[in-house]
BAZA-413495 format. One record per residue (C-alpha): residue number from 1; residue in three letters; chain; x, y, z. Coordinates in pm, whole numbers, m for minus. Last residue first. Example, Ala and Ser with C-alpha at 12.3 -4.5 7.8 and 13.67 -1.06 7.14 Angstrom:
% BAZA-413495
REC     i    aa   ch     east    north       up
REC     2   ser    A     1367     m106      714
REC     1   ala    A     1230     m450      780
//
This chain:
% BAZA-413495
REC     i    aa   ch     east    north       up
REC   135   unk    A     1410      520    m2265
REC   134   unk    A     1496      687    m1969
REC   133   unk    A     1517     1076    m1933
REC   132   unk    A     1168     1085    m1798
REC   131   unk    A     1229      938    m1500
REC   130   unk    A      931      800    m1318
REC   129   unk    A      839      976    m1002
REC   128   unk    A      896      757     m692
REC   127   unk    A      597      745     m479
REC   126   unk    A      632      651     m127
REC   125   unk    A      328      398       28
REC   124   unk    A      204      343      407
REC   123   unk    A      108      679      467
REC   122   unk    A     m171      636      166
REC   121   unk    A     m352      362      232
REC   120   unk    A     m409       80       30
REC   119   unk    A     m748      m19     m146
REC   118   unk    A     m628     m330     m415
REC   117   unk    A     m965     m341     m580
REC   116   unk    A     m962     m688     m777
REC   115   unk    A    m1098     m847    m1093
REC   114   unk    A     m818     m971    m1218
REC   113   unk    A     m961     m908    m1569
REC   112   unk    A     m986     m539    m1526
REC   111   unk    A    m1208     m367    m1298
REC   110   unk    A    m1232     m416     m909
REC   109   unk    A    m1451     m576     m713
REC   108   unk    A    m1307     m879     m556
REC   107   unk    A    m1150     m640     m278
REC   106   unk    A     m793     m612     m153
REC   105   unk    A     m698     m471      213
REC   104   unk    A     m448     m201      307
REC   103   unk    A      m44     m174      332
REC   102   unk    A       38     m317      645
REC   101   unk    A      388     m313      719
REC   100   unk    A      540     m675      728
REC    99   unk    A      893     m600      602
REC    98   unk    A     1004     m731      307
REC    97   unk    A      615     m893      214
REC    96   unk    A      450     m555      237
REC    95   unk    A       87     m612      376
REC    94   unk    A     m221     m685      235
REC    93   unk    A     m527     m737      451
REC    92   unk    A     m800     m984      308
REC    91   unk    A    m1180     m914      439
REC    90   unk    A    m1393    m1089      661
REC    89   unk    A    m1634     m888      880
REC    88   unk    A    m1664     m810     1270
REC    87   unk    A    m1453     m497     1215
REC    86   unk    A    m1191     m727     1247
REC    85   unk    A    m1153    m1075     1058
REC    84   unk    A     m868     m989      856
REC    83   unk    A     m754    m1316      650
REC    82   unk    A     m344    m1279      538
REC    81   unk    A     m243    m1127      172
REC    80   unk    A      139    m1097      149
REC    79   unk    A      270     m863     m115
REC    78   unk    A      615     m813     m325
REC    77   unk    A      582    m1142     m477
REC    76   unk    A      316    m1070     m640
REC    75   unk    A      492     m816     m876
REC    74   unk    A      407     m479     m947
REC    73   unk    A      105     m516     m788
REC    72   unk    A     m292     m549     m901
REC    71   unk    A     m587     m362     m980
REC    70   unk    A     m481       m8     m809
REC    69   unk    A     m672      211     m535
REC    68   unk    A     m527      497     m356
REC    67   unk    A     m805      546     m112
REC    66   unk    A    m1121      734     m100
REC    65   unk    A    m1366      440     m235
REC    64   unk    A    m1428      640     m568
REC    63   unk    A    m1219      354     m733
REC    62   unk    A    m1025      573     m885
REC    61   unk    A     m766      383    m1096
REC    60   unk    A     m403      283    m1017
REC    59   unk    A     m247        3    m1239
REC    58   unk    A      m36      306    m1430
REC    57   unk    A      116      448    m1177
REC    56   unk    A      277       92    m1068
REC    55   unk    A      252      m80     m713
REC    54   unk    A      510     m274     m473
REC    53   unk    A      826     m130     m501
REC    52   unk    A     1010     m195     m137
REC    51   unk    A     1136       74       m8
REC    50   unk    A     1161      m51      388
REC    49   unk    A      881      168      548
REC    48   unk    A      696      347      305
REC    47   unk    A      697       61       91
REC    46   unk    A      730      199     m304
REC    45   unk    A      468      358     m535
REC    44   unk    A      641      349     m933
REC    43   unk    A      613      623    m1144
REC    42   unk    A      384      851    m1370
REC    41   unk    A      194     1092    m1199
REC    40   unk    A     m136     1085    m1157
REC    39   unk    A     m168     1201     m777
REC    38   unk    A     m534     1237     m658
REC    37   unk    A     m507      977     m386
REC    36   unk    A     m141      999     m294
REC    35   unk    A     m162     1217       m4
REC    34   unk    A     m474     1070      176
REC    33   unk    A     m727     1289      293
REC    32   unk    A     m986     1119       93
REC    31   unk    A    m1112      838      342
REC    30   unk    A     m934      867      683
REC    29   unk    A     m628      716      753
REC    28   unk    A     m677      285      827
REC    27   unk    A     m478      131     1132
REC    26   unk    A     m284     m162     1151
REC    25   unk    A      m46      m75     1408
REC    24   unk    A      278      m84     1243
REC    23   unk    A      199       11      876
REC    22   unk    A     m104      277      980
REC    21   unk    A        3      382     1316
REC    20   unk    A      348      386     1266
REC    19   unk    A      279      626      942
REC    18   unk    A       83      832     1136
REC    17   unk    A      293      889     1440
REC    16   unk    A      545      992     1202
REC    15   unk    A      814      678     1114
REC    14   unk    A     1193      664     1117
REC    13   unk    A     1252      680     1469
REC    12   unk    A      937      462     1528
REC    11   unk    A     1009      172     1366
REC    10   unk    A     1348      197     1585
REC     9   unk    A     1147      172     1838
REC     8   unk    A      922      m92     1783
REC     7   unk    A     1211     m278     1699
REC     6   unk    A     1294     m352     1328
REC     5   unk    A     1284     m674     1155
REC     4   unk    A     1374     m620      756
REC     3   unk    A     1327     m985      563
REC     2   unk    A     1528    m1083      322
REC     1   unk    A     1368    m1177      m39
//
């Protein structure tokens, strides 16, 4: 996979302040006020900032946490999990693997057999209705 590299700048041309914040800056939105946490549409959530597919409708539960949540990606190979040691505790960040934008974090609590609570914010995802014309 190619990796996008953007300036700051240009990052932030194609980004509300929001969105920079949150997939540039590292920052978290606020618990249920995201855009995407009540949708239950079918489709496909894609990287805000490069396009990237990276999660599937129908891997997203409520976790009650306030955040889209979803129990694993489309494919692995779309993600990069790195250590996060702020907030003076250790947790695992995702971020898109195309083009770095942080995404969320990912718990060891979720349902399924994975296990895992993939907690990823809102402004840093794109959801692309599934077509109901394809078979």
């Amino acid at each position: 996979m190619k990796k996008i590299s953007k300036t700051e700048e240009e990052w932030r041309q194609t980004l509300t302040p929001d969105e920079y914040q949150i997939t540039r800056e590292k920052a978290t939105e606020r618990p249920f006020t995201g855009e995407y946490l009540d949708n239950h549409s079918a489709g496909e959530y894609l990287c805000r900032c490069c396009g990237l597919p990276l999660f599937a409708s129908d891997k997203k539960y409520d976790s009650g946490s306030g955040w889209p949540s979803f129990t694993n990606p489309l494919q692995d190979a779309h993600i990069l999990e790195e250590p996060d040691h702020s907030l003076g505790r250790a947790r695992t960040e995702v971020l898109c693997a195309q083009c770095d934008a942080h995404l969320g974090h990912v718990f060891p609590d979720g349902p399924g057999p994975e296990g895992l609570r993939y907690c990823i914010n809102s402004a840093s995802l794109e959801f692309k209705e599934a077509d109901e014309n394809q078979d």
